[in-house]
C-alpha positions as YAML, in Angstrom:
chain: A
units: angstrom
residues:
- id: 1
  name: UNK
  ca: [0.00, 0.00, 0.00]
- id: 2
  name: UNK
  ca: [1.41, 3.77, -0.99]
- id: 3
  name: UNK
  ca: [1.87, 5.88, 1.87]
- id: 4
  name: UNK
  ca: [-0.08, 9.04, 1.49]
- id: 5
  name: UNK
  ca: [1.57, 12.22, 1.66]
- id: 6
  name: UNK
  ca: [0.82, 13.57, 5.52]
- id: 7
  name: UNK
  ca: [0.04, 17.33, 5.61]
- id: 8
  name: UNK
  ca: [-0.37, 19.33, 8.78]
- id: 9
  name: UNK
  ca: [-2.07, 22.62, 8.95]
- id: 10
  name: UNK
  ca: [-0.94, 25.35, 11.34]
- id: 11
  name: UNK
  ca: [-3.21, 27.90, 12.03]
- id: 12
  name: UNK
  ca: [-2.26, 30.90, 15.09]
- id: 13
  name: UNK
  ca: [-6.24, 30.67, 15.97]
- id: 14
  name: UNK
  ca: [-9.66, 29.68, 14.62]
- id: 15
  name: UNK
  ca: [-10.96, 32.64, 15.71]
- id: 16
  name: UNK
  ca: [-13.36, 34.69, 12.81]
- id: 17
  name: UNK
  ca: [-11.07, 35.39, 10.18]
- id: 18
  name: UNK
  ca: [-10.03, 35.36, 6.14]
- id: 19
  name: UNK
  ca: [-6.94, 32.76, 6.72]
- id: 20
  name: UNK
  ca: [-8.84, 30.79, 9.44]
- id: 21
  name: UNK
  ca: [-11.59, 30.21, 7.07]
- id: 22
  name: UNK
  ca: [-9.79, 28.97, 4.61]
- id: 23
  name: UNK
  ca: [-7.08, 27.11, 5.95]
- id: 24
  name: UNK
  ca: [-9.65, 25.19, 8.10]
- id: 25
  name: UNK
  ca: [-12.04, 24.09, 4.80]
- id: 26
  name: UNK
  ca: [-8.51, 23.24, 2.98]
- id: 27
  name: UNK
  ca: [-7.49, 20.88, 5.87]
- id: 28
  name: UNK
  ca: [-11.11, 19.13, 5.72]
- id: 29
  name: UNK
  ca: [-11.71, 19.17, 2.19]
- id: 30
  name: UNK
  ca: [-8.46, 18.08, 0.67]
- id: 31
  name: UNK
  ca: [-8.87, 14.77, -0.64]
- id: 32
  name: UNK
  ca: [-8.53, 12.53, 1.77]
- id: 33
  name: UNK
  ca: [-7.99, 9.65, -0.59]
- id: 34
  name: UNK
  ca: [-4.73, 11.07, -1.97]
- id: 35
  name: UNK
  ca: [-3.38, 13.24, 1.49]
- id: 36
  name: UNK
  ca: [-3.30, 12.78, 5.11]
- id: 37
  name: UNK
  ca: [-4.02, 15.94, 7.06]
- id: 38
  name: UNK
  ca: [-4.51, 17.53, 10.38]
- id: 39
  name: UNK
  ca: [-5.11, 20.33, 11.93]
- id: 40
  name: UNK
  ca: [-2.81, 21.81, 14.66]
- id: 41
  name: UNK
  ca: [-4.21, 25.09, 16.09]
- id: 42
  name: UNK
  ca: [-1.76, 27.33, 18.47]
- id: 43
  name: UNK
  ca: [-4.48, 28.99, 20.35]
- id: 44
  name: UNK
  ca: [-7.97, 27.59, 22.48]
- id: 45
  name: UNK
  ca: [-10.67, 25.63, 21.14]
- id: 46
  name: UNK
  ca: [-13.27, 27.70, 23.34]
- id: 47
  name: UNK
  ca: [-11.93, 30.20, 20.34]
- id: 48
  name: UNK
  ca: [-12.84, 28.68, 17.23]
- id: 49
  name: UNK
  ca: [-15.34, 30.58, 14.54]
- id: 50
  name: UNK
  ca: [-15.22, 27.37, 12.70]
- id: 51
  name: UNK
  ca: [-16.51, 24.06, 12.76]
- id: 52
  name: UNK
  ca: [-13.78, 22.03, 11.83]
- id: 53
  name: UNK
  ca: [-15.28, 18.56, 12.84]
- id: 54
  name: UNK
  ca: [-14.24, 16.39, 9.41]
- id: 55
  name: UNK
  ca: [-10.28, 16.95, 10.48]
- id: 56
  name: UNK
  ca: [-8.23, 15.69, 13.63]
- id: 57
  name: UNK
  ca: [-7.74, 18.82, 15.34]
- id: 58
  name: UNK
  ca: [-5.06, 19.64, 17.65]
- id: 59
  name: UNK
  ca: [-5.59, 22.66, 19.72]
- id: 60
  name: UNK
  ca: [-2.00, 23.53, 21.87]
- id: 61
  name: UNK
  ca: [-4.09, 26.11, 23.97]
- id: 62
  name: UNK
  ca: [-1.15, 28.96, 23.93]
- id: 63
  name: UNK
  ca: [-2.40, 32.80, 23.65]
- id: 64
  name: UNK
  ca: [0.61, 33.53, 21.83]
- id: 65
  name: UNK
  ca: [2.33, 31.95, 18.87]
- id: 66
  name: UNK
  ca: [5.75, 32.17, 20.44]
- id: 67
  name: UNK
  ca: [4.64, 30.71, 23.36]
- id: 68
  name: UNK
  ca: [3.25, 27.27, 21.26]
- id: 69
  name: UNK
  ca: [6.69, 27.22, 18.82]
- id: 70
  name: UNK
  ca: [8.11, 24.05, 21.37]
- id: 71
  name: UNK
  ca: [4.84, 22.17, 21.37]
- id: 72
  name: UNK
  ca: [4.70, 22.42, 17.31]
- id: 73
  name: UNK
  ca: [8.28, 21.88, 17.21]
- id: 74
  name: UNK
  ca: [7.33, 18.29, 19.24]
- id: 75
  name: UNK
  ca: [4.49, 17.58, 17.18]
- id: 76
  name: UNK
  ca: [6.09, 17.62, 14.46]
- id: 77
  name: UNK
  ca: [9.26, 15.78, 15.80]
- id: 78
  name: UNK
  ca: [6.83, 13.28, 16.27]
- id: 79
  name: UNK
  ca: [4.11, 13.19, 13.68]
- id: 80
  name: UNK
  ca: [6.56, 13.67, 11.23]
- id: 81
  name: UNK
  ca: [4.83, 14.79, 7.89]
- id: 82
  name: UNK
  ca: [5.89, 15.42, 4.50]
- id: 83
  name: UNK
  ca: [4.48, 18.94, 4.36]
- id: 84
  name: UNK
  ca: [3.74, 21.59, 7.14]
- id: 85
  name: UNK
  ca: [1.21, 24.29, 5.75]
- id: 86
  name: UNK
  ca: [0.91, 27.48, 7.93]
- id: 87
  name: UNK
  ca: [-0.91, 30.85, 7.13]
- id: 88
  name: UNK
  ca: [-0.70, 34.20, 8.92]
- id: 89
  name: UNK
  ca: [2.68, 36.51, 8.61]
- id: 90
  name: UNK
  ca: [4.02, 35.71, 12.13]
- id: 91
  name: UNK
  ca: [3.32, 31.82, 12.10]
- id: 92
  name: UNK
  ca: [4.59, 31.40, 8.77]
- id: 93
  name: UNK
  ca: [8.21, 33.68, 10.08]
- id: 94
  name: UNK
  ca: [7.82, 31.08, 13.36]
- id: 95
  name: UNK
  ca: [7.46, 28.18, 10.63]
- id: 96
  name: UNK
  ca: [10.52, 28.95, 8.55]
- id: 97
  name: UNK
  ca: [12.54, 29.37, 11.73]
- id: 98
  name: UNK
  ca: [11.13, 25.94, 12.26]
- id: 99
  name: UNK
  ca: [12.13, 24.31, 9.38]
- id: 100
  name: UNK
  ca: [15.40, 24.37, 9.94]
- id: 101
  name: UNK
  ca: [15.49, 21.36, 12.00]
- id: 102
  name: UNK
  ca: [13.32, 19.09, 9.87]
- id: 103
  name: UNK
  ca: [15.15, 19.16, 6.49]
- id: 104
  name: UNK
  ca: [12.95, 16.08, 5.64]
- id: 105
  name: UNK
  ca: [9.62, 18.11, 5.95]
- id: 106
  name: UNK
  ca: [8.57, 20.44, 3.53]
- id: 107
  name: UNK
  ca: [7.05, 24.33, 4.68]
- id: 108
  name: UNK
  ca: [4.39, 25.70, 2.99]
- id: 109
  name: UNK
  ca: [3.30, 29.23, 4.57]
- id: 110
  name: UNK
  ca: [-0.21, 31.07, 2.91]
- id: 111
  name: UNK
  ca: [0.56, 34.39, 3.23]
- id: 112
  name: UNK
  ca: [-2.31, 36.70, 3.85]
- id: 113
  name: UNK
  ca: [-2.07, 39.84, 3.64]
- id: 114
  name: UNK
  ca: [0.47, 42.54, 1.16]
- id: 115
  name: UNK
  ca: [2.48, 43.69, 4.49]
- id: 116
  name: UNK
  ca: [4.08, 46.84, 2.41]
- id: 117
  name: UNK
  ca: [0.95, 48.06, 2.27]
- id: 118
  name: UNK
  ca: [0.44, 48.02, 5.72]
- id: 119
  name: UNK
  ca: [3.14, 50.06, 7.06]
- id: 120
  name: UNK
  ca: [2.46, 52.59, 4.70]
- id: 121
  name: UNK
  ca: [-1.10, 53.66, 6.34]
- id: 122
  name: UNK
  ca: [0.94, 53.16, 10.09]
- id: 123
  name: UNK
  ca: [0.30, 50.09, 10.99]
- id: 124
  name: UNK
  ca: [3.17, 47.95, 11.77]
- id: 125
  name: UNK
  ca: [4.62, 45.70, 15.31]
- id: 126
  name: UNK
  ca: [8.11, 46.31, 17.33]
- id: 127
  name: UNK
  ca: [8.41, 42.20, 17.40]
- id: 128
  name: UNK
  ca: [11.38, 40.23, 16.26]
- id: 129
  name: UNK
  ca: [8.56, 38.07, 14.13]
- id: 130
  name: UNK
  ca: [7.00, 41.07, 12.73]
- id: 131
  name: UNK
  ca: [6.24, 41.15, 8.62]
- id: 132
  name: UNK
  ca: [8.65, 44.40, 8.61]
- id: 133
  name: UNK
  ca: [11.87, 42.90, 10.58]
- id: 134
  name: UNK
  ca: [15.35, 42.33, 8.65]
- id: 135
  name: UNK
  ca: [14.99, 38.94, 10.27]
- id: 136
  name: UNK
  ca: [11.76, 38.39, 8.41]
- id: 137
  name: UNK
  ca: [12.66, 39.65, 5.48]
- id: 138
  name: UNK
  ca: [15.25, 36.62, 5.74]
- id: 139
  name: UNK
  ca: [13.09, 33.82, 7.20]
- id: 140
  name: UNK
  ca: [10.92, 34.11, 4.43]
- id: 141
  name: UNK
  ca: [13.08, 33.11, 1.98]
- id: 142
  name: UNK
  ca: [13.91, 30.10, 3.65]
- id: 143
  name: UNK
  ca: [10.11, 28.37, 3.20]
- id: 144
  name: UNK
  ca: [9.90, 25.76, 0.75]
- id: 145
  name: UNK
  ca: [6.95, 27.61, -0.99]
- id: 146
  name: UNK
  ca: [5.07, 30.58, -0.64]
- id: 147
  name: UNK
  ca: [1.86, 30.57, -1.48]
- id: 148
  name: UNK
  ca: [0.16, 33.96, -2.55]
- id: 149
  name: UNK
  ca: [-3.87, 35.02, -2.52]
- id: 150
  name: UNK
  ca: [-2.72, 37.84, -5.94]
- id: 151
  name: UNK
  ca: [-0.42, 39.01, -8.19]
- id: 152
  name: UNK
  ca: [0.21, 41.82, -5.71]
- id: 153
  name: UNK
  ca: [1.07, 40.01, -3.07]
- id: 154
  name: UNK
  ca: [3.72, 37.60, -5.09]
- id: 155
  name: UNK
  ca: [4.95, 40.72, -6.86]
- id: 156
  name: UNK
  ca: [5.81, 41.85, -2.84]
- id: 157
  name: UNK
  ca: [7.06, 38.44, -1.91]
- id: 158
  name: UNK
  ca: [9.80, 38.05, -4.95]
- id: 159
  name: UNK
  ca: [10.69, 41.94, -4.45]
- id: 160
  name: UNK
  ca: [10.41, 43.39, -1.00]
- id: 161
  name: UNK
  ca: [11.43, 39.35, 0.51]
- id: 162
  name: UNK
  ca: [13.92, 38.20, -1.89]
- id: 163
  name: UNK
  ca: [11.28, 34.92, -2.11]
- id: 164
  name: UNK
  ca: [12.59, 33.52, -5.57]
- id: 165
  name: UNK
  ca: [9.67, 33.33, -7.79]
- id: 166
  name: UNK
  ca: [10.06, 29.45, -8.22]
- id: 167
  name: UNK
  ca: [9.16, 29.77, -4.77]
- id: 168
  name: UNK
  ca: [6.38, 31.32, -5.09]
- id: 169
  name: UNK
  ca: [2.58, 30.18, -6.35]
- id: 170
  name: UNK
  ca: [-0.58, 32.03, -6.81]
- id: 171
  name: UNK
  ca: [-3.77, 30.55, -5.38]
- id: 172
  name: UNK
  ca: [-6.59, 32.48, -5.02]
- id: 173
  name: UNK
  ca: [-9.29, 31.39, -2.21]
- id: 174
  name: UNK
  ca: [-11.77, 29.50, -3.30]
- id: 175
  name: UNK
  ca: [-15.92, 29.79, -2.64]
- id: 176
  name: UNK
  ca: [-16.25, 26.97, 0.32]
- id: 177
  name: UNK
  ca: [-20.12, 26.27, -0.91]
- id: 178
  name: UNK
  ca: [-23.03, 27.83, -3.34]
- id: 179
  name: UNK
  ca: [-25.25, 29.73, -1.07]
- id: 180
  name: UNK
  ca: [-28.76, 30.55, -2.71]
- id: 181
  name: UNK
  ca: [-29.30, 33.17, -5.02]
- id: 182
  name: UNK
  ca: [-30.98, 36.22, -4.38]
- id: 183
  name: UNK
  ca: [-33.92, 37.31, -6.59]
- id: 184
  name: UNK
  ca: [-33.38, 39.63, -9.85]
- id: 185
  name: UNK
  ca: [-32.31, 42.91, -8.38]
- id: 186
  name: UNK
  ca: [-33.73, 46.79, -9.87]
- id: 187
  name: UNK
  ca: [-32.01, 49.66, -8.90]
- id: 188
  name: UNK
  ca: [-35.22, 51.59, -7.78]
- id: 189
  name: UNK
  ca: [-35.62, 55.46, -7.68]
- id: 190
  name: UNK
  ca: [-33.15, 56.36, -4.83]
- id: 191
  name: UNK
  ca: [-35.97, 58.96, -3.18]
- id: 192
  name: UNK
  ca: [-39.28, 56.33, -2.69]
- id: 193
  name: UNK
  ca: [-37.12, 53.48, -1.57]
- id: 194
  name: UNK
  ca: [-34.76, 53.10, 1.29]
- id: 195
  name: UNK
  ca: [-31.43, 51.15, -0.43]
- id: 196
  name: UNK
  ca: [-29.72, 48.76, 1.62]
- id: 197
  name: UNK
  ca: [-25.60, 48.96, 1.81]
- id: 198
  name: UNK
  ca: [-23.66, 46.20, 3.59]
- id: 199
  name: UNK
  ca: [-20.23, 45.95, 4.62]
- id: 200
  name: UNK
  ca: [-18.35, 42.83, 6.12]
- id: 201
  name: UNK
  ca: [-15.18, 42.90, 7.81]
- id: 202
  name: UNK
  ca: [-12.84, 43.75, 10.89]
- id: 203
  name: UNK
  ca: [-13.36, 47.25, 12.18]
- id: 204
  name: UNK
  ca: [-9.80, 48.16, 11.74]
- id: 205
  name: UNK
  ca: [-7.73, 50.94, 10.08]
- id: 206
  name: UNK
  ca: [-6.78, 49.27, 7.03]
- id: 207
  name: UNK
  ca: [-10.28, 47.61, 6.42]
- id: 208
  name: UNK
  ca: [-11.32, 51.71, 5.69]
- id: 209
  name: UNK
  ca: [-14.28, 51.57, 7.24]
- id: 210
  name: UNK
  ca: [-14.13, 55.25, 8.48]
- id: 211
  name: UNK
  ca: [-13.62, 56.84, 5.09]
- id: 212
  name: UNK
  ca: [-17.30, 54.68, 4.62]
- id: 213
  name: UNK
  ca: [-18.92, 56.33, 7.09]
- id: 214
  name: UNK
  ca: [-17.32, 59.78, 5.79]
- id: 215
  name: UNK
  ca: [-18.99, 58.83, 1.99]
- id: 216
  name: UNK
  ca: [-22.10, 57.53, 3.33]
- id: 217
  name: UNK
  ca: [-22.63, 60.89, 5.42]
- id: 218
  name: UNK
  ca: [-22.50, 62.90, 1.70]
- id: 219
  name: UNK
  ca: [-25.34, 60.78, 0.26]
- id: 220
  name: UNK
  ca: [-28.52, 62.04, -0.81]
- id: 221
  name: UNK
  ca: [-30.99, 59.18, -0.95]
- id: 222
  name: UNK
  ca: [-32.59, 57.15, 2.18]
- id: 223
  name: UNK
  ca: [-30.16, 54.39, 2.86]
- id: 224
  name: UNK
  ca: [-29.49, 51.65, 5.64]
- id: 225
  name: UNK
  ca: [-26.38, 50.30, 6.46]
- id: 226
  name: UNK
  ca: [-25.37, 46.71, 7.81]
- id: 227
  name: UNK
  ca: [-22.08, 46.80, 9.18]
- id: 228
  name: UNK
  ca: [-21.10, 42.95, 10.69]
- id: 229
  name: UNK
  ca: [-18.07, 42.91, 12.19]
- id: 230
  name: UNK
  ca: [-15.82, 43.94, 15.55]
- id: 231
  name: UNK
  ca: [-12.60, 45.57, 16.11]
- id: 232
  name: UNK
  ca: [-10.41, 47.94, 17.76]
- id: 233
  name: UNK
  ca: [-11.77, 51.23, 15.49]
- id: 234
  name: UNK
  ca: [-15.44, 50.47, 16.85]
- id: 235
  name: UNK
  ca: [-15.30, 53.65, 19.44]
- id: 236
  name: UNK
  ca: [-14.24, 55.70, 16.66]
- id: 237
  name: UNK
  ca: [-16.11, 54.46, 14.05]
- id: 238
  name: UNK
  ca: [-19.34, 54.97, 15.79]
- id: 239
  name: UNK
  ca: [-18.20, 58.73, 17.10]
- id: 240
  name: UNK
  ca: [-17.50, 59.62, 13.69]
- id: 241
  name: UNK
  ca: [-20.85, 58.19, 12.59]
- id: 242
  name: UNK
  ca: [-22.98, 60.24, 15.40]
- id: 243
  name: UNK
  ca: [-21.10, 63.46, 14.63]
- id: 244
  name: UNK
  ca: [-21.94, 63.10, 11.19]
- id: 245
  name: UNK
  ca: [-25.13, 61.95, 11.98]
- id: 246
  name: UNK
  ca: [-25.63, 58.69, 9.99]
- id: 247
  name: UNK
  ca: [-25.50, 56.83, 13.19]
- id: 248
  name: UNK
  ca: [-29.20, 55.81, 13.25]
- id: 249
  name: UNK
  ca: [-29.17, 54.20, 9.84]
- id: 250
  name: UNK
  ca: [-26.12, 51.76, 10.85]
- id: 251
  name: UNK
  ca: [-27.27, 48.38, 12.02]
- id: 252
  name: UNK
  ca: [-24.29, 46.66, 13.81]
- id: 253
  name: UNK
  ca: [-23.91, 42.87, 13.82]
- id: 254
  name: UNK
  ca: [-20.55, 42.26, 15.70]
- id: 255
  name: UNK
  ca: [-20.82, 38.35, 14.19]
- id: 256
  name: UNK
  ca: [-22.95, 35.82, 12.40]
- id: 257
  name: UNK
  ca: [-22.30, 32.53, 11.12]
- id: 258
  name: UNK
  ca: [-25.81, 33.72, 8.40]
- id: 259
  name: UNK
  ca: [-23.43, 35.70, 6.26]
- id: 260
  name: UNK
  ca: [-24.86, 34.67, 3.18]
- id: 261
  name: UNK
  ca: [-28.49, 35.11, 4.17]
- id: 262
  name: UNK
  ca: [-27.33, 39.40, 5.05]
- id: 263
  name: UNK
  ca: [-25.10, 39.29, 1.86]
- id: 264
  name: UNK
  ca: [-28.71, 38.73, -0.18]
- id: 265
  name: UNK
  ca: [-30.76, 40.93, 1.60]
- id: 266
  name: UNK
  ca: [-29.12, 43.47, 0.74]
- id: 267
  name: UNK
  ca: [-28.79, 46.06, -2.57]
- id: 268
  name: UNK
  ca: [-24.76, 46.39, -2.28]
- id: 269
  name: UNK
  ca: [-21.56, 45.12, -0.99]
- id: 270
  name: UNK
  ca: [-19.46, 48.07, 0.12]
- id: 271
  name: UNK
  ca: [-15.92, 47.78, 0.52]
- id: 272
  name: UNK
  ca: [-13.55, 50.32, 2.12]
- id: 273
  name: UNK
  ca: [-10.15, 48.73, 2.18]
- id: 274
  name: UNK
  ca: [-7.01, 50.71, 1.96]
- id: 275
  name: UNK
  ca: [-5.65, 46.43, 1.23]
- id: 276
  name: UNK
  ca: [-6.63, 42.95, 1.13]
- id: 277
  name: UNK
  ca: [-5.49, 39.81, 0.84]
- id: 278
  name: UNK
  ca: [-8.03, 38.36, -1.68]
- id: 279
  name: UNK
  ca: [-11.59, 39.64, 0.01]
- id: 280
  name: UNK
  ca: [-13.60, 36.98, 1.42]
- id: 281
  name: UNK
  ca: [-16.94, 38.81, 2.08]
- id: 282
  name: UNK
  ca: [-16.79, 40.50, -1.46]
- id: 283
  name: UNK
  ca: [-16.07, 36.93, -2.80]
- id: 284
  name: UNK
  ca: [-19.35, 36.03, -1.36]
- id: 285
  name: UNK
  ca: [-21.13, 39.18, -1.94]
- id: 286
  name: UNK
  ca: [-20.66, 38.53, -5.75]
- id: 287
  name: UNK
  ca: [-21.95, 34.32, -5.45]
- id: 288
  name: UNK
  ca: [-25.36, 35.74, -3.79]
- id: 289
  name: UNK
  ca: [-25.59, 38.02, -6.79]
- id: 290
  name: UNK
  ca: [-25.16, 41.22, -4.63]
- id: 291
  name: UNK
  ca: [-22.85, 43.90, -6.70]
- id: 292
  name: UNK
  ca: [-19.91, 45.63, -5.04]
- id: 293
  name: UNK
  ca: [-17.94, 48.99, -4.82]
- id: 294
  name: UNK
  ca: [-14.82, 49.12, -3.90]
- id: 295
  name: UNK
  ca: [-11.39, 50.80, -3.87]
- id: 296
  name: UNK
  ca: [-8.13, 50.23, -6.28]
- id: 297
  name: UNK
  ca: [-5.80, 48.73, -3.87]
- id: 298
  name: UNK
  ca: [-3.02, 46.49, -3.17]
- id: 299
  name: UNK
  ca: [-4.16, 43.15, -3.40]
- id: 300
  name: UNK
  ca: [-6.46, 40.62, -4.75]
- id: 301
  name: UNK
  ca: [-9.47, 42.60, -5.00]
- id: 302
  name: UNK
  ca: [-8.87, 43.72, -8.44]
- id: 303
  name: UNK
  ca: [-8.84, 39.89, -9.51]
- id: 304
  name: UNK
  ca: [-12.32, 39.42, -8.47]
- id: 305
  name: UNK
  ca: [-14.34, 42.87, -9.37]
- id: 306
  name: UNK
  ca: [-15.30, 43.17, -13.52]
- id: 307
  name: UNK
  ca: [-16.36, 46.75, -13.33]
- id: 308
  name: UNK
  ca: [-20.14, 46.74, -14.86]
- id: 309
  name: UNK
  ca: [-20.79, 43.07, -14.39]
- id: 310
  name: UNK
  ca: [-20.43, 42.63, -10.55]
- id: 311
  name: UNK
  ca: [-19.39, 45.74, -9.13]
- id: 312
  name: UNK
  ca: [-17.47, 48.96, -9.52]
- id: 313
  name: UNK
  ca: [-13.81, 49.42, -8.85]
- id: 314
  name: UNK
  ca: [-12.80, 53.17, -8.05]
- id: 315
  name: UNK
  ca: [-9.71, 55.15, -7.17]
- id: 316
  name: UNK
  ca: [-11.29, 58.41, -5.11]
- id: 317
  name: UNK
  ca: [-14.07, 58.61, -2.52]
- id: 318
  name: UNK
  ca: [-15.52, 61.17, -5.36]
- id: 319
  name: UNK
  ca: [-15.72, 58.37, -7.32]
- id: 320
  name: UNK
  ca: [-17.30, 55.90, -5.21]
- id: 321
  name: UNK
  ca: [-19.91, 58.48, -4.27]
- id: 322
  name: UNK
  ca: [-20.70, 58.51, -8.01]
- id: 323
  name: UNK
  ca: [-21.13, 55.29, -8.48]
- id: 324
  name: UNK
  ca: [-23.67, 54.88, -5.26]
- id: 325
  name: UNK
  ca: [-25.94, 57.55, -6.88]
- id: 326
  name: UNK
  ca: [-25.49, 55.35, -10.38]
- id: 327
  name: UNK
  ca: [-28.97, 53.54, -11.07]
- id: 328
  name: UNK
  ca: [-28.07, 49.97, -12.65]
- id: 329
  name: UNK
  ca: [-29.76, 46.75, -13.41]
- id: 330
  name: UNK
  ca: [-27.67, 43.85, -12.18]
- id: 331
  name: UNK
  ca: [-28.32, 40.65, -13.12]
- id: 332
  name: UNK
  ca: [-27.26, 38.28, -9.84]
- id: 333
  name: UNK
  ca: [-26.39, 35.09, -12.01]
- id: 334
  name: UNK
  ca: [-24.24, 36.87, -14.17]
- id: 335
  name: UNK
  ca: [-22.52, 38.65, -10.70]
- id: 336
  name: UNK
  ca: [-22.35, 35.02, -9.72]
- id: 337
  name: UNK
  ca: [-20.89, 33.58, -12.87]
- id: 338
  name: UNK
  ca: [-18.43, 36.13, -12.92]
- id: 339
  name: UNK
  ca: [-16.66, 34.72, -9.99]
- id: 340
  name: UNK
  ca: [-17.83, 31.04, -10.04]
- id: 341
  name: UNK
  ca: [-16.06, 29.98, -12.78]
- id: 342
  name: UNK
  ca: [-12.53, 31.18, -11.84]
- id: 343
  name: UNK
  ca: [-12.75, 30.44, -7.70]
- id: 344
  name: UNK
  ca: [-15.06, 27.15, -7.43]
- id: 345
  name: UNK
  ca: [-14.01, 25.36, -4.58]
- id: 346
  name: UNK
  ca: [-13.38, 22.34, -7.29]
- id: 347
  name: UNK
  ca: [-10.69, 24.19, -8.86]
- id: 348
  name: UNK
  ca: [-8.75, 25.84, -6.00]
- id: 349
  name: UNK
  ca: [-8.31, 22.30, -4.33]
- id: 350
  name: UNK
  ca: [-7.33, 20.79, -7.07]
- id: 351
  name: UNK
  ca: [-4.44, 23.72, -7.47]
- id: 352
  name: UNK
  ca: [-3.41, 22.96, -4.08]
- id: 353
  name: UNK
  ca: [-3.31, 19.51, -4.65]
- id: 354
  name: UNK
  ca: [-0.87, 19.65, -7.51]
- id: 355
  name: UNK
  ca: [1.01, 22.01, -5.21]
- id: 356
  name: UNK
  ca: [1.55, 19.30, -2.96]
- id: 357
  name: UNK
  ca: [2.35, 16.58, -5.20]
- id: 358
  name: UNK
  ca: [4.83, 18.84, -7.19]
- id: 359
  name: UNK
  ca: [6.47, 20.08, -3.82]
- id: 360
  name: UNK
  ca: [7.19, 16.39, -2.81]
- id: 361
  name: UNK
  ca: [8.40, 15.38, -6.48]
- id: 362
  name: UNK
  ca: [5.32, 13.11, -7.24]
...
């Protein structure tokens, strides 16, 4: 009998997030007749966002990565797999550092986020792991492969991390199912109907969800806005929204497991980002059939949006008001076969399959 390749996801949490999502439906749904996987989680089960019940799941029960680098280091001394597959900046620096002492083992880290990006709008961490470090910058190098959500964020990895492009693979993430879709939407005179804006996302700086509220204040129809989501920018968020008075139309939702079922009841997906990885929540906007605006930025968002079709793609807030006082038809199965046939959860795991096979020369 042929020993299938062992693969063992590392994940800092499973609390509500882009990388958690995914990495946990890649652990369960790879196929199980061709890999052997588990899932090894730094953090606290009492944690988890997601139901990861189809995959052996280790939880080490640390609050800090650093704090659970022996334990993975034993696990892995013992478990001893062919690959190790981590996501999230700081685990995949902790993996590389790893790596060194299993030169049998393969290390895959899924990077997340274009980090660039984020220390030019200030945000940035003081620790030897952080994205930023010259120690980093060194450790990245060192993975076996780094998988990439865009072009953007390979571009970053072969420039700013001296990654070498053979090490380097774009995979975009993948729809996990096909939620229903939402009746044949009319854009409906602005002043006898109330339109109904969602956004979806942490409420932190780079997620832009302040320059939203700022836009949403100069609008000139009767509008509600969904806002699901929790962060540290709440406070000001929510100041900024009562001095400009728009605070009364916001409906907050700090989490819900029903995203799909909010995604369709509403008329658009707004997205504020000053960067993303490759947008989840837009991704799924656009499979319910429920258009999006968005900004030009640094990552994968610029993959998914087909300006007309499913959404807008803009470069100034003057823009972006324009396009919110634009009346369109939009047809939701063409929004949804816009991004179906490039991210269907067939063809993502089967890239990630031949990454695996072609990373252990089979």
């Amino acid at each position: 009998m042929i020993k299938k390749p062992y693969i063992v996801f590392v994940l800092p949490t499973l609390t509500a997030g882009g990388a958690e999502r995914i990495v946990s439906f890649l652990s369960q749904n790879i196929d199980q007749g061709k890999f052997q996987s588990k899932l090894l989680i730094a953090g606290y089960s009492t944690d988890s966002a997601y139901m990861v019940e189809k995959v052996d799941s280790i939880y080490l029960n640390k609050s800090r990565v650093l704090f659970s680098i022996p334990s993975i280091i034993s696990f892995i001394r013992r478990e001893k797999p062919d690959i190790v597959f981590s996501s999230i900046s700081h685990l995949n620096i902790s993996m590389a550092l790893v790596s060194f002492l299993f030169k049998k083992t393969k290390f895959i880290g899924r990077e997340a986020t274009i980090q660039s990006a984020y220390k030019d709008i200030g945000i940035s961490t003081r620790s030897m792991f952080n994205p930023y470090s010259y120690l980093s910058k060194i450790l990245y190098s060192k993975l076996d492969m780094v998988v990439c959500q865009s072009k953007d964020m390979a571009e970053e990895m072969i420039n700013n991390y001296s990654v070498p492009k053979a090490s380097t693979i774009i995979i975009n993430n993948s729809v996990s199912f096909l939620p229903p879709l939402k009746d044949k939407f009319e854009n409906n005179n602005y002043e006898k109907n109330v339109f109904r804006l969602i956004t979806i996302g942490r409420l932190s700086k780079e997620k832009g969800i302040l320059r939203l509220i700022q836009i949403l204040a100069k609008l000139n129809f009767e509008f509600t806005y969904t806002l699901i989501g929790n962060g540290e920018e709440k406070q000001i968020i929510f100041k900024e929204a009562e001095k400009l008075g728009i605070v009364d139309k916001i409906n907050h939702v700090p989490f819900t497991t029903d995203v799909h079922s909010y995604l369709a009841s509403h008329d658009l997906f707004l997205q504020g980002s000053y960067v993303e990885g490759f947008p989840n929540a837009l991704l799924e906007s656009c499979m319910v059939g429920t258009p999006v605006i968005a900004f030009d930025v640094p990552g994968g968002t610029k993959e998914i949006i087909e300006n007309g079709i499913n959404g807008f793609m803009v470069n100034t807030e003057e823009e972006y008001i324009r396009c919110l006082h634009q009346k369109m038809e939009w047809d939701p199965l063409k929004i949804r076969e816009s991004v179906q046939s490039k991210f269907n959860m067939e063809k993502i795991l089967g890239e990630y399959e031949k990454l695996f096979f072609k990373i252990l020369g089979l």
